[in-house]
C-alpha positions as a Markdown table, in Angstrom:
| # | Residue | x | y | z |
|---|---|---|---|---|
| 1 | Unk | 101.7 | 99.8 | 100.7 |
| 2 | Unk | 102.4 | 102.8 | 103.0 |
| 3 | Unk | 103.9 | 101.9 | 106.8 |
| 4 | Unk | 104.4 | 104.6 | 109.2 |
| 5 | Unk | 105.2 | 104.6 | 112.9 |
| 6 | Unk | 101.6 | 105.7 | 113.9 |
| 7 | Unk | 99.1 | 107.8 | 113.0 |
| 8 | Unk | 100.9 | 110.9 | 113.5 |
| 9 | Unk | 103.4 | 109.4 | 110.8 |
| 10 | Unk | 106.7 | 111.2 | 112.4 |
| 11 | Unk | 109.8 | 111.2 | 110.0 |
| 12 | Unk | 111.6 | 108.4 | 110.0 |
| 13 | Unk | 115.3 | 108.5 | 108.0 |
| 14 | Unk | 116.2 | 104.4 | 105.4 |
| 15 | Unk | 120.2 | 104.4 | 106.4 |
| 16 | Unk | 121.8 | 104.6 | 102.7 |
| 17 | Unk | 124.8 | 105.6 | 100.9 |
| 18 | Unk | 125.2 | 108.2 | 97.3 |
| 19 | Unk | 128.0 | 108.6 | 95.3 |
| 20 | Unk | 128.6 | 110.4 | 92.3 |
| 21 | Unk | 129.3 | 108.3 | 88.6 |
| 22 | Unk | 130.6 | 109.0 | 85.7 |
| 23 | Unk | 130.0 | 106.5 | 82.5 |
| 24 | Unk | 128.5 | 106.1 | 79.3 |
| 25 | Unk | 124.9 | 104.5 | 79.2 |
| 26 | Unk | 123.5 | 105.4 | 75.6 |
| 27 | Unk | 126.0 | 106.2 | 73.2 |
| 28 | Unk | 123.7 | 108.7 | 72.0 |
| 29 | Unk | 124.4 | 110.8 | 75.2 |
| 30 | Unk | 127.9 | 110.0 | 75.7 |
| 31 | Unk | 129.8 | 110.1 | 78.8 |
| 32 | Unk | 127.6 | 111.4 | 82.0 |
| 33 | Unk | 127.7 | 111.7 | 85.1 |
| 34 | Unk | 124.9 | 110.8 | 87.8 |
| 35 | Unk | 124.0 | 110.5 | 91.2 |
| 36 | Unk | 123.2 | 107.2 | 92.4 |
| 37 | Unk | 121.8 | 106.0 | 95.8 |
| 38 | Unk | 121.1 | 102.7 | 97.3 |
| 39 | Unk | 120.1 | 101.5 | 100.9 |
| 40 | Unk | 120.5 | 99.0 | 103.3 |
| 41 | Unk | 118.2 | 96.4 | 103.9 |
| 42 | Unk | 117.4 | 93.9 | 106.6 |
| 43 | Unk | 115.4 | 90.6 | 106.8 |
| 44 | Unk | 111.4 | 91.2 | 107.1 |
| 45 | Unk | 110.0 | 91.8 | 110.6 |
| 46 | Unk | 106.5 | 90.5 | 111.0 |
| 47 | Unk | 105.0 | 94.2 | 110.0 |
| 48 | Unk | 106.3 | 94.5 | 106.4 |
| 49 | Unk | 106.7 | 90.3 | 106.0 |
| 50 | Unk | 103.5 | 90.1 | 104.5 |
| 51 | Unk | 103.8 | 92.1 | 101.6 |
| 52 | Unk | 107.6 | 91.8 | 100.9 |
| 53 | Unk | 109.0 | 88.7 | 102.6 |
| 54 | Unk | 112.5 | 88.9 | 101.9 |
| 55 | Unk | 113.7 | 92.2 | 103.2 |
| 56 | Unk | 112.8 | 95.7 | 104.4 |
| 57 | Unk | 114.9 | 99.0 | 104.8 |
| 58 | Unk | 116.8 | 99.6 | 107.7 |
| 59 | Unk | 115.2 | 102.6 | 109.4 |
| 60 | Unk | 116.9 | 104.3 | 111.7 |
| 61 | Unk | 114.6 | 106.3 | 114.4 |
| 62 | Unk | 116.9 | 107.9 | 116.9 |
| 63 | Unk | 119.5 | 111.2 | 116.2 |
| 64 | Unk | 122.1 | 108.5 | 117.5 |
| 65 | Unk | 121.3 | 106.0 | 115.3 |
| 66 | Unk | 121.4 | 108.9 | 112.4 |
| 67 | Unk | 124.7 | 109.9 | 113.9 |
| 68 | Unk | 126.2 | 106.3 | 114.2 |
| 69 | Unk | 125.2 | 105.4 | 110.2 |
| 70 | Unk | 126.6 | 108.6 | 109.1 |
| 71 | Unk | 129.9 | 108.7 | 111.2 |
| 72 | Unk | 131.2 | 105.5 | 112.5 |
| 73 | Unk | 133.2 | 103.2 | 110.8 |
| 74 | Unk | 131.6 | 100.4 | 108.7 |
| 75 | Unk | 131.9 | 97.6 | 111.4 |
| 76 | Unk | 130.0 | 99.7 | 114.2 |
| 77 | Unk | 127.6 | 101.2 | 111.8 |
| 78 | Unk | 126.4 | 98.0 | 110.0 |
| 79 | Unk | 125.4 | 96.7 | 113.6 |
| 80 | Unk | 122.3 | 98.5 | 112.6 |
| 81 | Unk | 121.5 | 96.5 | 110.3 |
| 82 | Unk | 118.5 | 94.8 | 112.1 |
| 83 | Unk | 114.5 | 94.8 | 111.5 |
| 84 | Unk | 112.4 | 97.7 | 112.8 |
| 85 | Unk | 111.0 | 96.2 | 116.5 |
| 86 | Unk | 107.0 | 95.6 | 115.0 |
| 87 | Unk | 105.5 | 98.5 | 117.5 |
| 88 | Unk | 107.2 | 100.5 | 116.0 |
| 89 | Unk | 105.9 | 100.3 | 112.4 |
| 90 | Unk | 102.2 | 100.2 | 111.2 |
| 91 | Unk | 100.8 | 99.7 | 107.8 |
| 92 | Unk | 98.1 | 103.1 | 107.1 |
């Protein structure tokens, strides 16, 4: 399923974190290290409930939402963590 804000599909950023990891998965490979990545999810709005009921990605929209996820600390930032309004998303 694709969703995009309309049909001009502008860029639109999931706020998530990386880090760097260093472990042994196969023994056969021995130690390595990776990059992993995760992001933060929300509950469903009524856009993406339908085909995944139980969460969705937070998407952030604005530079200041960008700049708040990337720079503030962890209480103001996870104030993010909301659904996407439904105009705002569309499934194409």
């Amino acid at each position: 399923m694709w969703f995009a804000a309309d049909e001009t599909k502008p860029l639109r950023f999931f706020a998530g974190i990386w880090t760097s990891w260093t472990s042994v998965r196969k023994l056969k490979e021995g130690e390595v290290t990776v990059d992993l990545f995760g992001f933060l999810t929300t509950e469903a709005n009524a856009v993406v409930a339908p085909y995944h009921p139980k969460a969705m990605p937070v998407i952030l929209e604005r530079q200041e939402e960008i700049e708040t996820w990337l720079t503030a600390p962890a209480p103001v930032a996870l104030q993010l963590q909301r659904p996407l309004q439904e105009s705002s998303l569309q499934v194409l």
